[in-house]
C-alpha positions, -999 to +999 in steps of 0.1 A: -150-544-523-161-520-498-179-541-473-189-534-438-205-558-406-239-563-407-244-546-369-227-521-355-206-527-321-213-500-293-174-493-299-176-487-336-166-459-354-190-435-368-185-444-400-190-477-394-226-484-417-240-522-409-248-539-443-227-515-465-223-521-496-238-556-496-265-579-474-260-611-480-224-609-468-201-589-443-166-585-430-153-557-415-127-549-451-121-566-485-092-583-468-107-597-436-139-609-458-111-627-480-092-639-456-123-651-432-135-675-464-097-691-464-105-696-427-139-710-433-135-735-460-109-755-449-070-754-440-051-736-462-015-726-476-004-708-508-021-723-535+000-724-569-010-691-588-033-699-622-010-681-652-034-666-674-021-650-707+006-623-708+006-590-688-009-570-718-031-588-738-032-585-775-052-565-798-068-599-811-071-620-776-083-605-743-073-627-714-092-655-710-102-665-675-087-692-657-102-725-646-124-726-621-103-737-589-114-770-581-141-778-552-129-805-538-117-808-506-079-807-498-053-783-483-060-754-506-097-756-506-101-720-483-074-702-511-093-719-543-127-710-526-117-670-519-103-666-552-136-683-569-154-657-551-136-626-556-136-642-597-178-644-591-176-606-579-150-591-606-169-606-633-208-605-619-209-572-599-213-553-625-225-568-659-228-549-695-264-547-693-255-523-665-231-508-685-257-501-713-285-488-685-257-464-675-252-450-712-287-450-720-317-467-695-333-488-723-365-507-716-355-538-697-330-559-711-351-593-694-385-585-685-390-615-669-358-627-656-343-657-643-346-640-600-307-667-597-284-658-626-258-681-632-236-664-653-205-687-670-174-671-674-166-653-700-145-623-710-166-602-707-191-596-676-219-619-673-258-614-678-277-596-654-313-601-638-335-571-652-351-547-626-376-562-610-408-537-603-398-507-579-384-504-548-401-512-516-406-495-488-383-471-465-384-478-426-387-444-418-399-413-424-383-384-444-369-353-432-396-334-433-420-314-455-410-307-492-410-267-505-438-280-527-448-302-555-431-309-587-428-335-615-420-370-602-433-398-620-441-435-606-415-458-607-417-480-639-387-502-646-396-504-679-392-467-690-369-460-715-342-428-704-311-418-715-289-411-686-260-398-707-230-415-690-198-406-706-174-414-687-166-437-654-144-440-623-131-474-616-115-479-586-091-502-578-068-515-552-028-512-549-029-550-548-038-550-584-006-547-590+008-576-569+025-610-578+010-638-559+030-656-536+047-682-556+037-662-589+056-641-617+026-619-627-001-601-613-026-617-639-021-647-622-049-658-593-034-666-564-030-645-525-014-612-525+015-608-495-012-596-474-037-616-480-058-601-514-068-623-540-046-616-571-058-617-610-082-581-612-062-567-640-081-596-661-112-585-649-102-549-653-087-555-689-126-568-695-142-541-684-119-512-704-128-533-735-166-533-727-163-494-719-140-483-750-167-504-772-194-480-758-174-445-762-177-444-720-139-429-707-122-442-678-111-421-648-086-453-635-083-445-593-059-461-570-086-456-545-072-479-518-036-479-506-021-498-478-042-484-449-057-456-464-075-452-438-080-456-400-106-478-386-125-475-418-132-502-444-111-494-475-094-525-487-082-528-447-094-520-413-060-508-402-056-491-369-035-466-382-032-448-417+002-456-428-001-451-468+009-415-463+031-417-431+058-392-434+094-410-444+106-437-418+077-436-399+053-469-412+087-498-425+067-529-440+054-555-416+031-568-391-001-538-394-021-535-363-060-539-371-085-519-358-101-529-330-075-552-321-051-583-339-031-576-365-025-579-407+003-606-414+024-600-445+055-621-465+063-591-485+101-578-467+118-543-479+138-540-507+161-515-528+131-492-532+102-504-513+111-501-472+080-485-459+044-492-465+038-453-489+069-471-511+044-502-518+017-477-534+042-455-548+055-486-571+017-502-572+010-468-593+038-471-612+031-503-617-007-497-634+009-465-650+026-486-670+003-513-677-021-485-688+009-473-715+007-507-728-030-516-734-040-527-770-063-500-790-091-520-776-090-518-744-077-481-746-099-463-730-083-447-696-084-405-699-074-398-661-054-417-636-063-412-598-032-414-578-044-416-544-086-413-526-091-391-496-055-389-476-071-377-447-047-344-438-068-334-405-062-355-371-092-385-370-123-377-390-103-356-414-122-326-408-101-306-389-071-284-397-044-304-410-007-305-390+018-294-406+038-330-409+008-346-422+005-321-450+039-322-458+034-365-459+007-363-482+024-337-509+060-358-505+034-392-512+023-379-545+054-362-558+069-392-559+037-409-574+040-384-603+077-393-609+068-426-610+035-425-628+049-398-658+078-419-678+045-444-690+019-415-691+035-383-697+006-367-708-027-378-693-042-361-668-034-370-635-060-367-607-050-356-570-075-361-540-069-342-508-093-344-474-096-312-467-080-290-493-060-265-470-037-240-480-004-260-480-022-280-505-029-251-524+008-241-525+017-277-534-004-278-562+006-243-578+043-257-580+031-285-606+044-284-638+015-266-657+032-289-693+019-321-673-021-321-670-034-324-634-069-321-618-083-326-578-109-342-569-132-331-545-162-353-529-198-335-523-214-352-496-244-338-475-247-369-454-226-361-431-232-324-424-240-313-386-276-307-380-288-268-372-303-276-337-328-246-339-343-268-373-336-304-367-360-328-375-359-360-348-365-392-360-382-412-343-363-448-355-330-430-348-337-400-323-301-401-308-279-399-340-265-365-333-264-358-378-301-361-377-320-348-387-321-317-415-353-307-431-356-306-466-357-271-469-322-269-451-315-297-473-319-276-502-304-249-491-268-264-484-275-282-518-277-247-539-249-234-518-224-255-539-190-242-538-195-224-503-216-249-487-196-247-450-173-281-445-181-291-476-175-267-503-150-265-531-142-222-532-106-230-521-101-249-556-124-224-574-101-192-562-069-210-567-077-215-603-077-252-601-092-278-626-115-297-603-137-323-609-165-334-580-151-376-580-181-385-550-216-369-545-249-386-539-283-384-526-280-398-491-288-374-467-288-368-430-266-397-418-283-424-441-318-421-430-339-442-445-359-429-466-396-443-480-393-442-517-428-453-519-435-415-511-443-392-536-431-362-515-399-377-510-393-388-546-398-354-556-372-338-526-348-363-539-350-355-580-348-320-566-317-327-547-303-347-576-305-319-603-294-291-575-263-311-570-260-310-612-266-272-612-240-260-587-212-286-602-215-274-638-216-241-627-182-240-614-153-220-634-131-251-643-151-280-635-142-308-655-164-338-643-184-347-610-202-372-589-197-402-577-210-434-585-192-460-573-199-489-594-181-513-566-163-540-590-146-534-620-179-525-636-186-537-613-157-533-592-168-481-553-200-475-561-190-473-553-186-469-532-145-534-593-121-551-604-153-555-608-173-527-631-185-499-610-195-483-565-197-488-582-157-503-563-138-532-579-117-545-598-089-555-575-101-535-548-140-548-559-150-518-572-169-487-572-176-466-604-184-429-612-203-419-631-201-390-658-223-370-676-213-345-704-229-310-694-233-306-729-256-327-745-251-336-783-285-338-798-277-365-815-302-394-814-293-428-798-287-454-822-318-474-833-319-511-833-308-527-859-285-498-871-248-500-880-228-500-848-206-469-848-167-477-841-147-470-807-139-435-803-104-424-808-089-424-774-081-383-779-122-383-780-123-404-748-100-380-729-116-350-741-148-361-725-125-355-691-106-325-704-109-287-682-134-280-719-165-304-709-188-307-676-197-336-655-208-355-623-198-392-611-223-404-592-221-425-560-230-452-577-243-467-606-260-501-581-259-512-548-249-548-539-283-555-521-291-595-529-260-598-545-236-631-532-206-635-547-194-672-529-199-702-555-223-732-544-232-765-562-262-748-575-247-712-581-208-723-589-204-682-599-223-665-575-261-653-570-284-624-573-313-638-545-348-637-552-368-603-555-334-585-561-317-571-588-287-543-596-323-524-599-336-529-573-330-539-534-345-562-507-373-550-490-356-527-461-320-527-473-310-492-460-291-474-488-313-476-522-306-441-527-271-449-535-272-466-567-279-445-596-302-475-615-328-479-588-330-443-586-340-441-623-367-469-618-379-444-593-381-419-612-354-397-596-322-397-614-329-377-646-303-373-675-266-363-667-260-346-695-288-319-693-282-286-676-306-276-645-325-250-633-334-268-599-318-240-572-323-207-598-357-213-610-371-247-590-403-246-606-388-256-634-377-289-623-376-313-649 
């Protein structure tokens, strides 16, 4: 879950986005949002893991979920009310009507639905509300004058469009893979070491079933770590990145928390596991082999993501990297590779570096060329630094120094693809690298908010949109791109599951990319009523990955605008509020743009798997 405040402190860092991904609730990381409900809803200790079935389910039984811990007050009542949450989120973030508007946007599944879903459990994810009309109104302007005026249409939730997803990435966290205290098996619901909730492999086995049934592959990413990140929300809100501390320098214990405080943890070194990089070298092991082990049904990974955005430059990770850090980074996913190829000694693994550098480059040319590899590179406008000689102020945000850029520079960055300056992918380009773009999206100019009631801004965005799609399939070995986060395994992100998607789940909540074949098949969806092809062969599901097809993931398939994942009397597994929907956001929730379904209601995401003329021949825009 990748969850921010819902303010922003005059000491925060930049990246600190109030009400991101969600508004009806906040904590500054998964983990403190976790561990502020054990607070909150009563005294608490370990609670007594629930043991769902074994680690790999069978071909004919998918693991059921576990009783619903009970509500009554007592001892455990915070640990049974966190992990009743985090349940609600893995299996009603992201729902297979979602699933099915990613493949192909049908008319809507519930014209007229039920505005409180209360989904029961069930193995696979729950129902979901349909969109509700179109999205409401932006606070603020838009950057500035379009280049001109192009084919947009209203936004009509009930237009039927393919969208052409083929293919996903589901991020998860490293505590996937942990036992609960007092547990044998990381199916079992209970509290991580740390503090996670435990049992998103059940969510996550769910979701590769729904996703293998659909012909949609899997790019599986270990997108948090242990600290990933400084003084960002990713998992933790550590003060210090320690996942890819160089050897000796971050031992397991106590982590300092940003901003002040500290992480407690029971988890103590062992033969194997005495630093903090040792816990997600082993975590992605630990899936690796999992993944070797799923039934045919459920068999429908094609890439594994060892690690998301090591950041190699000092602070913002936009610098030159040192030397040490660099050298940190490549020892972190050598030994992530020897751990992760015994179980998978043939699927493509996926590499994430922030920013590619030269050492990097060298790193990567000494992998094995028998064992598949790809990097992954983000594309993200928003937060490029403003020309002053063309920026665009803003009146409801005049002092944010990335505001603003006018469309036309917009543009122009956009079409610059591979050598857009800070940005760019060349470096993988001329070192012959198979790359696909994991992240992009259509937020722009710091998040400004943006009125999508416009119609000159609808058409600036659809043009942006199918830009980015030109200059990504356009690149010599590109092998996928975008992101999407779908946030919970299908939910779990966007992101940005376990939840299915941005969207990010699954253990770590989830966020889910999107992919689109750049070559479409011709082939007709099926109708209704029609015989139901079968699964794909998983060599099919890979090849939708493999160097030989195109793509983009994007950032991500919904937002989690209205969405409330804590159980009440009335709404024991969670909530969609009134006037909301995965299609569409509260009136004033500041990142519509994001989620790849409201941006088809609006008439702005167009079909992935069609190839663009929007930066060589604009008028053309489709």
């Amino acid at each position: 879950m990748e969850i921010n405040p819902s303010t922003k402190g005059k000491d925060a860092p930049l990246d600190l986005r109030p009400q991101w991904m969600y508004d009806q609730v906040e904590a500054k990381s998964e983990l403190d949002f976790v561990l502020d409900l054990r607070r909150e809803h009563g005294p608490h200790r370990h609670r007594p893991p629930l043991r769902p079935p074994p680690l790999t389910p069978t071909p004919t039984r998918q693991a059921q979920p576990s009783p619903s811990p009970s509500p009554s007050p007592s001892p455990r009542a915070g640990d049974a009310f966190a992990i009743q949450t985090m349940k609600n989120h893995w299996e009603g973030y992201y729902t297979e009507p979602m699933l099915d508007a990613a493949k192909a946007l049908t008319p809507n599944p519930d014209p007229d639905p039920d505005p409180n879903p209360d989904p029961s459990p069930s193995p696979s994810p729950g129902p979901s509300p349909g969109p509700s009309p179109g999205p409401g109104p932006g606070p603020g302007p838009g950057p500035g004058p379009g280049p001109g005026p192009g084919p947009c249409p209203n936004p009509n939730p009930n237009t039927a469009k393919a969208l052409g997803v083929n293919a996903m990435r589901v991020p998860v966290g490293y505590w996937i893979m942990d036992t609960p205290v007092g547990g044998s098996s990381p199916l079992e619901y209970g509290i991580s070491p740390e503090g996670f909730v435990t049992g998103g492999l059940n969510s996550l086995y769910t979701m590769l079933v729904a996703l293998r049934k659909r012909g949609i592959a899997v790019q599986l990413d270990m997108h948090a770590m242990v600290c990933n990140s400084a003084c960002v929300s990713d998992g933790m809100y550590c003060a210090q990145a320690l996942a890819f501390a160089p050897p000796g320098a971050a031992p397991i214990g106590e982590i300092a928390r940003c901003g002040g405080g500290s992480y407690k943890t029971t988890r103590v070194p062992r033969a194997g596991e005495a630093s903090w990089g040792d816990v997600g070298v082993n975590a992605v092991g630990a899936l690796a082999e999992w993944v070797a082990a799923l039934p045919a049904e459920a068999a429908a990974v094609a890439a594994l993501q060892l690690a998301n955005e090591p950041a190699l430059a000092a602070d913002g990770g936009l610098g030159g990297p040192s030397k040490s850090k660099e050298d940190a980074v490549n020892t972190f996913y050598q030994g992530a590779i020897e751990a992760v190829r015994p179980h998978l000694p043939s699927l493509p693994l996926i590499l994430s570096f922030i920013p590619p550098s030269a050492g990097v480059m060298t790193f990567l040319a000494g992998l094995s060329s028998s064992e598949p590899h790809m990097v992954d590179h983000h594309f993200y406008l928003n937060w490029l630094d403003v020309d002053p000689a063309t920026r665009v102020v803003d009146p409801t945000n005049p002092d944010d120094p990335k505001c603003c850029m006018p469309w036309a520079d917009i543009h122009r960055r956009a079409c610059a693809g591979s050598k857009a300056k800070g940005v760019g992918w060349q470096v993988y380009v001329e070192a012959r690298q198979r790359l696909i773009i994991g992240e992009w999206s259509l937020a722009v100019n710091h998040d400004q908010r943006l009125d999508l009631t416009d119609y000159e801004t609808r058409y600036n965005l659809r043009r942006l949109y199918q830009e980015q799609l030109e200059t990504f399939s356009a690149t010599p070995g590109f092998s996928g791109a975008a992101r999407s986060d779908a946030a919970p395994p299908l939910a779990v992100p966007h992101p940005r599951p376990l939840r299915l998607l941005r969207g990010r789940r699954a253990a770590l909540g989830g966020s889910a990319l999107l992919v689109g074949s750049s070559r479409p098949t011709g082939r007709p969806a099926t109708a209704p009523g029609a015989r139901a092809k079968p699964p794909p062969k998983a060599a099919d599901l890979t090849a939708i990955i493999d160097h030989h097809s195109g793509g983009a993931f994007f950032w991500t398939l919904r937002m989690g605008s209205g969405w409330d994942p804590r159980p009440t009397k009335a709404h024991p597994h969670g909530r969609q509020v009134d006037g909301s929907s995965a299609w569409r956001s509260l009136p004033g929730y500041p990142f519509p743009v994001w989620s790849l379904l409201e941006m088809g209601v609006a008439g702005v995401a167009t079909p992935l798997n069609l190839s663009y003329t929007a930066c060589s021949a604009p008028t053309l825009l489709k």
